[in-house]
C-alpha positions in Angstrom: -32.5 32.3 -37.3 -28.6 33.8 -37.7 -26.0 32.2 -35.1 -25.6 35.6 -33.7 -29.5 36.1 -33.2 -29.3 32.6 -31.6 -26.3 33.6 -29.4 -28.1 36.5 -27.9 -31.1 35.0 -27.3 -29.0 32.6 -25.2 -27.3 35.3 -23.9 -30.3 37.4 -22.6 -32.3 34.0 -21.4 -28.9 33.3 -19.1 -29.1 36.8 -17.8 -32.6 36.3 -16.8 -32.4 33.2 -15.3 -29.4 34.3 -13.6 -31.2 37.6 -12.6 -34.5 36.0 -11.2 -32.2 33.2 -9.3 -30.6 36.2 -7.5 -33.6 38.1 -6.5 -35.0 34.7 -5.4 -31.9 34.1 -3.4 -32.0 37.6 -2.0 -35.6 37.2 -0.8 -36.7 35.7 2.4 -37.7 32.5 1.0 -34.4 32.1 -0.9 -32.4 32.8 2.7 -34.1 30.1 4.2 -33.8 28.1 1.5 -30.2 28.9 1.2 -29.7 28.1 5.4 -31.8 24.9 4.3 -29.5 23.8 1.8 -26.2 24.8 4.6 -27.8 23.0 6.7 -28.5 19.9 5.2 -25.2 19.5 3.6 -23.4 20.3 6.7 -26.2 17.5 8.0 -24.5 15.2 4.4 -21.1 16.2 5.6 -21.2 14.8 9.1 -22.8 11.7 8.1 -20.2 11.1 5.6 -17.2 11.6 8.1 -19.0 9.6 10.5 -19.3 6.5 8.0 -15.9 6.9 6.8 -14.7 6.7 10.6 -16.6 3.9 11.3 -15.1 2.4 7.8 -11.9 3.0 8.7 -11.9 1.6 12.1 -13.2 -1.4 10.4 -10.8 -1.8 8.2 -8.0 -1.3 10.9 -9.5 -4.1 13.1 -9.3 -6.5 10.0 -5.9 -5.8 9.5 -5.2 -6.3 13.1 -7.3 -9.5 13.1 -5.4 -10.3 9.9 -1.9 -9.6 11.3 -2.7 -11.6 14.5 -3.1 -14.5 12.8 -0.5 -14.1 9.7 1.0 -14.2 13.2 -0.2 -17.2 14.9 0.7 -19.0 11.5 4.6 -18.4 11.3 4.7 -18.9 14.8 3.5 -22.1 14.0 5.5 -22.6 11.1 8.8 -22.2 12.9 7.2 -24.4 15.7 7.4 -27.1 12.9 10.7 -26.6 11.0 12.1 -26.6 14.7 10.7 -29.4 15.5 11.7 -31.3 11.8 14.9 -29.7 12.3 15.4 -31.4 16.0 13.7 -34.7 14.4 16.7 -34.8 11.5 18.9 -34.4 13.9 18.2 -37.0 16.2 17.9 -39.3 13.0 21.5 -38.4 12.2 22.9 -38.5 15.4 21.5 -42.1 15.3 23.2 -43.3 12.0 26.4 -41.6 13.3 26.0 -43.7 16.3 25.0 -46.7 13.9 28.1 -46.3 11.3 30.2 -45.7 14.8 29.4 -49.2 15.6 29.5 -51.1 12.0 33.2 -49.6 11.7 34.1 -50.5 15.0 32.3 -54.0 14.0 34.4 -54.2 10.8 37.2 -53.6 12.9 37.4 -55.8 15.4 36.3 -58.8 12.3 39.3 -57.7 10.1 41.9 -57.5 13.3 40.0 -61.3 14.4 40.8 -62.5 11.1 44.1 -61.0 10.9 45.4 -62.6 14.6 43.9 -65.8 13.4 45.7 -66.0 10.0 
């Protein structure tokens, strides 16, 4: 068979599948089965939204969940430094106090050993 016979073969068999799907479609039967098919992917459409909804309110009270406790752990954090922070200081306010006291020691040994010489 030519490639032109076999195009209009392909050509006529479209137009009379696409002519019988139309009469069907016009029929009664095909306008219920039309509302049918409306109706159950309106039916589809609903349910989707609805799961996506419920997804997305999911996902928005993990990243609350999430958030709350990324913020209860810095809180914590700084809670720490602080307290390290306060800890070093003391300690350093301590050896001031200490080297205060060996220079003051020093002192008063040098000036004792000077009077006495």
């Amino acid at each position: 068979m030519k490639n032109s016979s076999k195009v209009l073969l392909a050509m006529g068999a479209s137009a009379l599948v696409g002519g019988l799907a139309g009469y069907y479609l016009n029929s009664d039967n095909g306008r219920k089965a039309r509302k049918r098919a409306v109706k159950n992917i309106k039916k589809t459409a609903n349910e989707a939204t609805d799961k996506i909804n419920d997804m997305a309110e999911t996902a928005k009270t993990a990243i609350g969940d999430f958030a709350g406790q990324a913020k209860a752990y810095m809180n914590s954090i700084t809670e720490a430094a602080g307290d390290t922070l306060m800890a070093a200081e003391e300690k350093l306010e301590k050896g001031k106090e200490a080297a205060k006291a060996k220079v003051q020691s020093v002192k008063k040994a040098i000036m004792t050993n000077s009077v006495e010489s």
